[in-house]
C-alpha positions in Angstrom: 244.7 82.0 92.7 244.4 78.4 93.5 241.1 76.6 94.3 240.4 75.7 98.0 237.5 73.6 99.4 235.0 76.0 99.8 234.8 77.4 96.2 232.6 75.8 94.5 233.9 72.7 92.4 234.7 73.1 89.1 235.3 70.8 86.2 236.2 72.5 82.5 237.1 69.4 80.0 239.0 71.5 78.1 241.4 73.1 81.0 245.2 71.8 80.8 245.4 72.7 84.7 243.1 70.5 85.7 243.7 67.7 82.9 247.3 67.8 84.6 245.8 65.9 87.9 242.2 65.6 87.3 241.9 63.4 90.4 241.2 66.2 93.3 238.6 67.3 91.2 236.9 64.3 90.4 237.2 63.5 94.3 235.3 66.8 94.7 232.7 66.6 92.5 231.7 63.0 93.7 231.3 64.1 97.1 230.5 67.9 96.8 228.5 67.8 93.1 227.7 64.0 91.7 225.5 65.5 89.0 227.8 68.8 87.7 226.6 70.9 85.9 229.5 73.4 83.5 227.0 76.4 82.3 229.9 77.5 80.8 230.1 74.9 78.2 226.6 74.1 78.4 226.7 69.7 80.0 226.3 67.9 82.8 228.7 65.4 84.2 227.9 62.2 86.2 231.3 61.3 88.8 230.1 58.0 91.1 230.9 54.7 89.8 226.8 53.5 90.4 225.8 56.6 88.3 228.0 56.1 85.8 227.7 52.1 85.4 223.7 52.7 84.9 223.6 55.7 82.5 226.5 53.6 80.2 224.4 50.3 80.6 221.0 52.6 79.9 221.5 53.2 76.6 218.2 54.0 75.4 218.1 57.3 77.5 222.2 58.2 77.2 222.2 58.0 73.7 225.6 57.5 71.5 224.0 58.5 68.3 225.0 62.5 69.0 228.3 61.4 69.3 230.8 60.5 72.0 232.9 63.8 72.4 231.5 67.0 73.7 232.3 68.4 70.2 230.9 66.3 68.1 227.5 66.3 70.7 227.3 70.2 70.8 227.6 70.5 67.0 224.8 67.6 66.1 226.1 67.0 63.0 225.3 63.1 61.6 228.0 60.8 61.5 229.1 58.7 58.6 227.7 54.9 58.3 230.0 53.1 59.6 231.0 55.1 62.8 229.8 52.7 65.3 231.1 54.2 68.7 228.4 56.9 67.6 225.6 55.0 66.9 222.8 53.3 68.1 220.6 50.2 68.1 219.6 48.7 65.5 222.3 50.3 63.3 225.0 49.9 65.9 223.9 46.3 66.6 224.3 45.5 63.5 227.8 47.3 62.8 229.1 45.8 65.6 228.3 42.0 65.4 230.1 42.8 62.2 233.1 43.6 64.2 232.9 41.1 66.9 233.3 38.1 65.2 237.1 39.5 64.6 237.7 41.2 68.1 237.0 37.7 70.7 239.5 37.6 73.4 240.8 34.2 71.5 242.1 35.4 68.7 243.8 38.8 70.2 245.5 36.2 72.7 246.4 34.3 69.8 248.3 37.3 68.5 250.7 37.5 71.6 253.8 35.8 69.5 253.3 39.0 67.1 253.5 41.5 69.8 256.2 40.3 71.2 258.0 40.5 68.1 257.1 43.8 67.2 258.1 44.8 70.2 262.1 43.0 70.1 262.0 44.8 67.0 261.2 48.3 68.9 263.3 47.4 72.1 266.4 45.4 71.3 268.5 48.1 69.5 267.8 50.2 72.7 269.9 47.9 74.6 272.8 50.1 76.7 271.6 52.8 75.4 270.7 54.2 79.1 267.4 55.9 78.0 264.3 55.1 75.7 260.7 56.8 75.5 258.2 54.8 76.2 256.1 56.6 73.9 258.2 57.4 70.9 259.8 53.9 70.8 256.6 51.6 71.9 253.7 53.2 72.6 253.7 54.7 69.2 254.8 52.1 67.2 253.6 48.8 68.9 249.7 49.1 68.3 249.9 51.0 65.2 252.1 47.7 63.8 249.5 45.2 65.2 246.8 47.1 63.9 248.2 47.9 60.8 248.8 44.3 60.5 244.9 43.1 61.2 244.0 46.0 58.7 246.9 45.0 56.3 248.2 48.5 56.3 251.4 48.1 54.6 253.7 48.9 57.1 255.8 51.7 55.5 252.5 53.6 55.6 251.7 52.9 59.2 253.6 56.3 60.4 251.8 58.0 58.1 248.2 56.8 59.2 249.2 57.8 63.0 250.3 60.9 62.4 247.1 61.3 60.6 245.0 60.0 63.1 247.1 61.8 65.8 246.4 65.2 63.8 242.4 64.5 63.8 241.9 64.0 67.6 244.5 67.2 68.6 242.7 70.4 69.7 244.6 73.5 71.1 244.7 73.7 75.0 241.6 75.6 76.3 239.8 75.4 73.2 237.3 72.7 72.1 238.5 70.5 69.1 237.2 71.7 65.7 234.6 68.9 65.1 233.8 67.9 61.5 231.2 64.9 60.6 234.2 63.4 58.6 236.4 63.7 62.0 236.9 59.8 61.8 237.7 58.9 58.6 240.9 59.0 56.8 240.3 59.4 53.0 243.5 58.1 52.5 242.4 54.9 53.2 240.3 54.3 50.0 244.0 53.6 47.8 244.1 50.7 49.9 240.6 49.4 50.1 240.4 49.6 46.5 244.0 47.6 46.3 242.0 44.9 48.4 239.6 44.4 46.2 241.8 43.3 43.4 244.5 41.9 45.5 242.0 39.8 48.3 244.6 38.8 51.1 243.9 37.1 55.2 243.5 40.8 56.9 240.6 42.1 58.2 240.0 44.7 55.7 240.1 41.9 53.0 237.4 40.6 55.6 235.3 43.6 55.5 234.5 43.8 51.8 233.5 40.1 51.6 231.0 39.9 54.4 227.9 39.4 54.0 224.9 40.5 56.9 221.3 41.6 57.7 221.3 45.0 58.2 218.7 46.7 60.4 216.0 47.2 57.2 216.2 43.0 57.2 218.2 43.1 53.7 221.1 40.7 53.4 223.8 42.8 51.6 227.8 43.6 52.0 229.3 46.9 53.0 229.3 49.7 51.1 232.9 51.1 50.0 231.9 53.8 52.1 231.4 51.7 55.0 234.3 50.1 54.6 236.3 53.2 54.4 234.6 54.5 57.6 235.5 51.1 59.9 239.1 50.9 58.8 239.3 54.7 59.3 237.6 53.9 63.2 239.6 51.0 63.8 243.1 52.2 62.7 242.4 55.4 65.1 241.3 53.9 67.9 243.6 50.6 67.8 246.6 52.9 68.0 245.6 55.8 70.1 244.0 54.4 73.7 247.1 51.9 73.8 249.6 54.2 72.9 248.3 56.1 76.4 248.2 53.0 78.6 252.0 52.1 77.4 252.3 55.8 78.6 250.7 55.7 81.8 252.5 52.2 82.2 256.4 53.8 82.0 255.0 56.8 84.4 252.7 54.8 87.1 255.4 52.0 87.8 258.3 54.8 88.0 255.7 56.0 90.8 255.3 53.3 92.4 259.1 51.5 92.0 258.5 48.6 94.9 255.6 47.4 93.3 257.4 47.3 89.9 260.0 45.5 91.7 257.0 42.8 92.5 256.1 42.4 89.2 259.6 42.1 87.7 260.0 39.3 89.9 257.0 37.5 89.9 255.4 38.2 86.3 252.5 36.5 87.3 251.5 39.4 88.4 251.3 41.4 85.3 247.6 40.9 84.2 246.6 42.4 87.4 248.9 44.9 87.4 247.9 46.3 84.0 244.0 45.9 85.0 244.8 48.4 88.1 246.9 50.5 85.8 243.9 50.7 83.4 241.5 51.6 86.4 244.0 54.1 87.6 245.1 56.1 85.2 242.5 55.9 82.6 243.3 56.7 78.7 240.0 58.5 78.5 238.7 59.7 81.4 235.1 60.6 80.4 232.9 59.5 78.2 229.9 61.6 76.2 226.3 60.6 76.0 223.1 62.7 75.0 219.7 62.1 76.6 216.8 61.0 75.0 214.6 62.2 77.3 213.9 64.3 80.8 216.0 62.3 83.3 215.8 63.2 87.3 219.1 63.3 89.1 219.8 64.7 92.2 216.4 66.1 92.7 217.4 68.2 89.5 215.4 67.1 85.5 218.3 67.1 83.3 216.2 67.7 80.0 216.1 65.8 76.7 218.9 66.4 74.2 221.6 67.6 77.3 224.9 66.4 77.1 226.0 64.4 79.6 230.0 63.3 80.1 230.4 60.2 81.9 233.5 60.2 84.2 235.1 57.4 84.1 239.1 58.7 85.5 236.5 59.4 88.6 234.4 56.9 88.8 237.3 54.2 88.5 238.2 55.9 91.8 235.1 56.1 93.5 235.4 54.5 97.3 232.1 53.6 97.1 233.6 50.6 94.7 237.2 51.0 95.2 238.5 51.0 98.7 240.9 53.4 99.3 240.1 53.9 95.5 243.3 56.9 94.9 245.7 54.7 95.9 247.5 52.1 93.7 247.9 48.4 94.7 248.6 45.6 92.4 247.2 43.8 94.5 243.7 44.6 95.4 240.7 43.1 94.9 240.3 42.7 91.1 236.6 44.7 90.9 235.4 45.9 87.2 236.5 48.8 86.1 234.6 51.3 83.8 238.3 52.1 81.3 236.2 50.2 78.7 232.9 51.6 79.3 230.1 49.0 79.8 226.9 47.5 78.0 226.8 47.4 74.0 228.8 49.7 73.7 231.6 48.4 75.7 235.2 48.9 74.0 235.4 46.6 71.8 239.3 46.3 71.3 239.5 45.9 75.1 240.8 42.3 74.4 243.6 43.2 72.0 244.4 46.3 74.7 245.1 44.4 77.2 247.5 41.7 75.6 249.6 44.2 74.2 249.9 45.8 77.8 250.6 42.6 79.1 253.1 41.6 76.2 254.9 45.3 76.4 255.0 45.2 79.9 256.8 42.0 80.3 259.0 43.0 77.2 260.3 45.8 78.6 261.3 44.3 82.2 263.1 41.6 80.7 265.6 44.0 79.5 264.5 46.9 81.7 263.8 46.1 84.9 264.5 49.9 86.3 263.6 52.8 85.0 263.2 56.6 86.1 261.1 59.1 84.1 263.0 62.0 82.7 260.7 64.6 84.2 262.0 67.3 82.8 261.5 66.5 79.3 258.3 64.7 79.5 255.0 66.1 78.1 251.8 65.2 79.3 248.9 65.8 76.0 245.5 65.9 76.7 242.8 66.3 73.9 238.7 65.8 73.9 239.5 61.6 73.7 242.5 61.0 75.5 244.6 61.8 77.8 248.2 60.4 78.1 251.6 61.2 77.8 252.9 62.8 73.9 256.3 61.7 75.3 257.9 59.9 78.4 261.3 59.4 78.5 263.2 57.6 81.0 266.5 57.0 82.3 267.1 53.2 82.9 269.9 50.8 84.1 
């Protein structure tokens, strides 16, 4: 039996249903329930974009250092050093600063010449074919080479270390993912540090091992292997994964909406503002996990210390409060801030490099596809505890 507006509103993370078109939901639970409660799964949920801005900018009562993911909250197990999405100041201060001095929006710019050959490479011997995927062909292969090219992953690996990563994040529909403290990190990835060491080259991981900082006790020291290990393991996850879902809900959004794409193929001025309302619409993760360090009051109810609290962003980029007309997408609307990226310190810090390869794959594939039609009957929508996108998206084209 289907849902109608007087039952109360429900919202289960881990439902395939609902992950299918979250957005009726999300509009009901901003209007009807702006703090949720799930006593099935034991969390609250915040849906309007003002409640969600604050708690991610309020990070001294939402709390990363339980972890980011329902899972990884509820089980409360500590994370390895080095996993800075789930940590906090002054750890995560200083783990990130680390990070930042690679990640500016000038050098990812700067890397637009590469991503536009990577993706020739991917695209040009596509040519007549008639049909592509534009996950199997880009979305899974363009970030994984540019990251695998900061990191210095050799690239007849790179497969290898998505499919890994890929295999980490995947839970079974309905079911939470099995969560492990060494979720993150890729073990694999010590054959290569420890090639670095002896074999020092310009890549990031190269980078890693030789800095030198003040960590959080005052001590100026370098990373532990460890560490190391743990940030390439973090970086080569999420540099592939969140970008492989916006090339995805690129191919599928711009099918939807084929006079817009028209715009844009004609004007490709247009395509950094098209990928920002792409990124607001259609979200690669649409919530976000915090735990509170302390009693908070919400809706005239105390949320108590230590609840989890999911953060939706997929509604909250939707919210009319901030977005007129918020479910509807236009190109060309007012270019407000968007919460894709989350916001404060712990604001994604690859947002730079993910937009320049949207922008760069984008305008790739309309100069040699300009129309394209998804293959609905062989597309696959995944959803998992981190992202939601499509596994693949084929299209016809001409």
């Amino acid at each position: 039996m289907s849902a109608t507006s007087e039952d109360p509103v429900y919202w289960d993370p881990y439902d395939a249903q609902i992950a299918a078109n979250p957005y009726p939901v999300f509009r009901r639970l901003r209007e009807q329930a702006p703090l949720y409660y799930n006593e099935r799964h034991d969390f609250y949920a915040l849906s309007r974009f003002d409640d969600v801005a604050q708690a991610l900018l309020d990070h001294a009562t939402y709390i990363s250092g339980r972890g980011v993911i329902l899972e990884a909250i509820k089980a409360n197990l500590p994370a390895p050093p080095g996993v800075f999405i789930f940590e906090d100041p002054p750890v995560h201060t200083v783990h990130r600063g680390l990070l930042s001095r690679v990640f500016t929006a000038r050098k990812m710019n700067a890397l637009e010449p590469r991503i536009r050959e990577f993706c020739a490479r991917c695209l040009d011997p596509l040519v007549g074919a008639g049909k592509f995927d534009f996950v199997a062909d880009l979305g899974a292969q363009v970030p994984m080479k540019v990251i695998g090219m900061l990191l210095g992953i050799p690239e007849q690996d790179q497969q290898a270390v998505r499919e890994r990563g890929d295999a980490r994040l995947r839970s079974e529909a309905g079911k939470p993912m099995a969560y492990t403290e060494r979720q993150f990190v890729d073990m694999s990835f010590d054959e290569y540090i420890e090639w670095r060491v002896k074999h020092p080259s310009d890549d990031l991981m190269t980078e890693l091992l030789n800095a030198e900082f003040v960590d959080e006790t005052g001590t100026t020291r370098r990373l532990t292997r460890t560490e190391v290990l743990v940030f390439v393991s973090v970086l080569a996850t999420a540099g592939n994964e969140t970008t492989n879902r916006l090339i995805g809900w690129t191919g599928k959004v711009l099918a939807d909406h084929p006079e817009q794409r028209r715009q844009i193929a004609q004007n490709r001025a247009l395509i950094p503002q098209a990928i920002e309302e792409i990124l607001r619409y259609e979200p690669p993760a649409d919530h976000i996990g915090r735990c509170l360090a302390r009693d908070v009051e919400l809706y005239g109810t105390t949320v108590p210390k230590g609840s989890a609290m999911l953060l939706l962003t997929g509604a909250a980029n939707r919210d009319e409060r901030r977005f007129p007309d918020g479910e509807r997408f236009d190109i060309h609307r007012d270019q407000y801030p968007h919460l894709t990226f989350g916001y404060g310190i712990h604001a994604c810090l690859g947002s730079a490099l993910a937009r320049v390869e949207g922008r760069v794959v984008l305008d790739e594939v309309l100069k040699r596809f300009p129309e394209w039609e998804v293959d609905l009957d062989n597309a696959r929508l995944r959803s998992t505890t981190t992202v939601r996108g499509w596994e693949t998206l084929p299209v016809f084209v001409r």
